[in-house]
Every structure is written in structure tokens, then in C-alpha cells.
C-alpha positions, 0 to 999 in steps of 0.5 A, a space after each residue: 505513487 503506482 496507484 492512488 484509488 480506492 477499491 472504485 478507480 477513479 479514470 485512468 488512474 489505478 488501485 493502492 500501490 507504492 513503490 519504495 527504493 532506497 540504497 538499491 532496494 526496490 519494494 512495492 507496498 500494495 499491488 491493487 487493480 490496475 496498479 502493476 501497468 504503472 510499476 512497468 513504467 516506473 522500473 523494471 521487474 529485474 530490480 523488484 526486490 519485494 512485495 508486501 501486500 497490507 491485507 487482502 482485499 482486490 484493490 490492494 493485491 489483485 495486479 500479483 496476478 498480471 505480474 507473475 504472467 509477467 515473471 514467468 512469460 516476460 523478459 525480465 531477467 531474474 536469478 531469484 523469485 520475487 519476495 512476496 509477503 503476504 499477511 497472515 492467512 492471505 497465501 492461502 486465499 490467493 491460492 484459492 483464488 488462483 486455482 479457480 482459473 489455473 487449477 493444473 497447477 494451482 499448487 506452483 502458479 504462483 511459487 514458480 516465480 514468487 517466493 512467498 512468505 507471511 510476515 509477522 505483524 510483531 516482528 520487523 521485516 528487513 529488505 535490503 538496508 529498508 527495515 519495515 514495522 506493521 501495526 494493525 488498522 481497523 479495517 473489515 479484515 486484518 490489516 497492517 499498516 507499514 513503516 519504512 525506514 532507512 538510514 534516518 529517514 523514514 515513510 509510513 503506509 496506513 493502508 486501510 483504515 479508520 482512525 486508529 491509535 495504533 497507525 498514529 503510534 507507527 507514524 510517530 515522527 515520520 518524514 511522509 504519512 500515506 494516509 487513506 482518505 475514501 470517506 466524505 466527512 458526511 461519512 464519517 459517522 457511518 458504522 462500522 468503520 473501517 476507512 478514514 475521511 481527509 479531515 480524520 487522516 489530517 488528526 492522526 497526522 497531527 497526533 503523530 508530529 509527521 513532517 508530510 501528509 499525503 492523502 491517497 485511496 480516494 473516489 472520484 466523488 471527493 474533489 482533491 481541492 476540497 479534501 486539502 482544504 478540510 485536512 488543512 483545518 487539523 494539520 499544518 504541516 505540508 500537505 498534498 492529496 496523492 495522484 498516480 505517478 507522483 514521485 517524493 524524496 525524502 
């Protein structure tokens, strides 16, 4: 768990960010402020095999930014760029935003050390022996929820999101459900939606008949304790509220 906050980080701990190894493969999900300072102390850039940012707001792209100076000035040692995927539209407007401060070379700043895709939602995407699955969430811009899976054991990512069937369809049966929980449950009715309260999370766990929940991307505002305590009253099954530098095996 590299970052665990919503787009306000709580102290000391950064925005969304995960990071995925299996059978020698390396994934960060999400790349949020502050986050890209926790993935040096949990690896090293040499064994990153990919990025895969859900949508493309600050909170969950932002630290690309810190890592390409890090690629490029740094001392990993690499024979192949990093695979960044990015949804669709999103490489343009990191462009866009790169060259508000690099404007010399906004056309390779990035690409020089990123190879840089758009992954289709309806598609699988492969990395290695990890395949992942998209569907879509209801957040305020597009966004894409993830399922990882390898061998038979698999975690799925909500990203941002309200209460969706589409992200409960994605996480049918999985062994770990990261699901967002920034809203108070006084906030649930607040429109229009485009996040989840811990109870709202522990119903698309339910739905979903997942082994574990994990609920993550939350203010300081909520008190860990008392979010447990709500989404344990609508899923029984094992349930932890996410911290930076958590670590889980399936």
C-alpha cells in the first residue's frame, strides 16, 4: 500500500497507489501525490514493469511526474522504458500538463523514459504472467476500476467510485476487494456521486462474495475505527481499513 489517502492526504501518509508483484512482475496501480516516495522504499525503479493509472485526476497520476526525473536522472538501471497506461484521452492531457513547465521538450519529456500507452477498457491487458480487467466506475471523469489476476488467485482496485454494479461485476469472487471509502455516511446522499462511504463499499463487497475487504482512499475526517465498525454491519467477511506501507499476500 504506497498511498492510501484521498485527493486531501491525511499527514504523513500519501494519495492512491498500490503496488502489484507477482511471479516477477512489478505494477504500480495508481501513482497519486506523494505516493512515488513509498515505492522507492518498498523496491527499486529497476524492477517496475508498469504503470497503470485508473483516471486522471492529481491524486492518482500526479507522483509520474517525481518518477520520470527519477528515470531519467537517477540510478536505476534499466534496458527498457517503463510501460505507462493511461486511459483513454489521459496521454494527452499529461502532455498538456508537462509542458506548462517543460515546454522545450514537452513532446519527449515523458517518452524518453515512458513508454506510453492507452489501454482499452474492454480489453485485457497483460504484464508478465498478471492479467488485468477494467470496468468502468461512476466517478466525475472516466474512470476504471482494476482486476488483477494471476494464477488462480486474483485482487480488484475500485478506484474512484460510487456504488456501481459494474465494479461489483469486476470483483465477483475475488481474494482482496481495494475499495475506496472518502465519503462519511452522513454524505452519502450528497449529489452527484462519485465516491463511496465505508458501509456503501462493504455492500459491493457483499454483492460481490469477496474473500477480503480492504477499504482505502479516506480523509482524515473519518476515524479508521468507526469505519470498520459500519462496514462490518454489511459484510462478514475479513476486513482491514488500508494504511501506507500495509503489505498483503494472497
Amino acid at each position: 500500500m504506497l498511498g492510501s489517502s484521498c485527493s486531501i492526504p491525511r499527514p504523513g501518509r500519501a494519495c492512491s497507489s498500490y503496488l502489484v508483484q507477482y511471479a516477477g512482475a512489478t505494477i504500480a496501480a495508481d501513482l497519486g501525490t506523494g505516493s512515488f516516495s513509498n515505492l522507492l522504499a518498498h523496491g527499486s525503479l529497476s524492477d517496475l514493469d508498469a504503470v497503470i493509472i485508473s483516471h486522471m485526476h492529481a491524486d492518482h497520476f500526479l507522483d509520474v511526474v517525481p518518477m520520470r526525473y527519477a528515470l531519467k536522472y537517477g540510478n536505476a538501471r534499466r534496458s527498457r522504458r517503463v510501460l505507462l497506461y493511461l486511459p483513454p484521452g489521459g496521454e494527452d492531457l499529461l502532455r498538456r500538463l508537462t509542458s506548462a513547465f517543460h515546454p522545450e521538450s514537452s513532446a519527449d519529456f515523458m517518452s524518453e523514459v515512458f513508454d506510453i500507452r492507452a489501454y482499452d477498457p474492454q480489453a485485457a491487458l497483460e504484464v508478465g504472467e498478471v492479467v488485468v480487467r477494467f470496468a468502468a466506475t461512476r466517478h466525475y471523469i472516466a474512470t476504471y476500476a482494476m482486476r488483477f489476476e494471476a494464477g488462480t488467485k486474483s485482487l480488484t482496485y475500485s478506484a474512484d467510485t460510487a456504488p456501481e454494479d459494474a465494479v461489483t461485476r469486476l470483483a465477483r469472487g475475488t481474494n482482496l476487494f481495494i475499495c475506496e471509502a472518502t465519503l462519511s455516511s452522513a454524505a452519502e446522499v450528497e449529489l452527484p456521486l462519485g465516491h463511496s462511504s465505508a458501509r456503501q463499499a462493504a455492500e459491493m463487497a457483499a454483492a460481490a462474495g469477496v474473500e477480503r475487504l480492504l477499504l482505502t482512499h479516506y480523509p482524515l475526517t473519518l476515524d479508521a475505527a468507526a469505519m470498520a465498525a459500519e462496514a462490518r454491519e454489511r459484510f462478514g467477511g475479513s476486513l482491514q481499513v488500508a494504511d501506507d506501507g500495509f503489505s498483503y499476500t494472497l
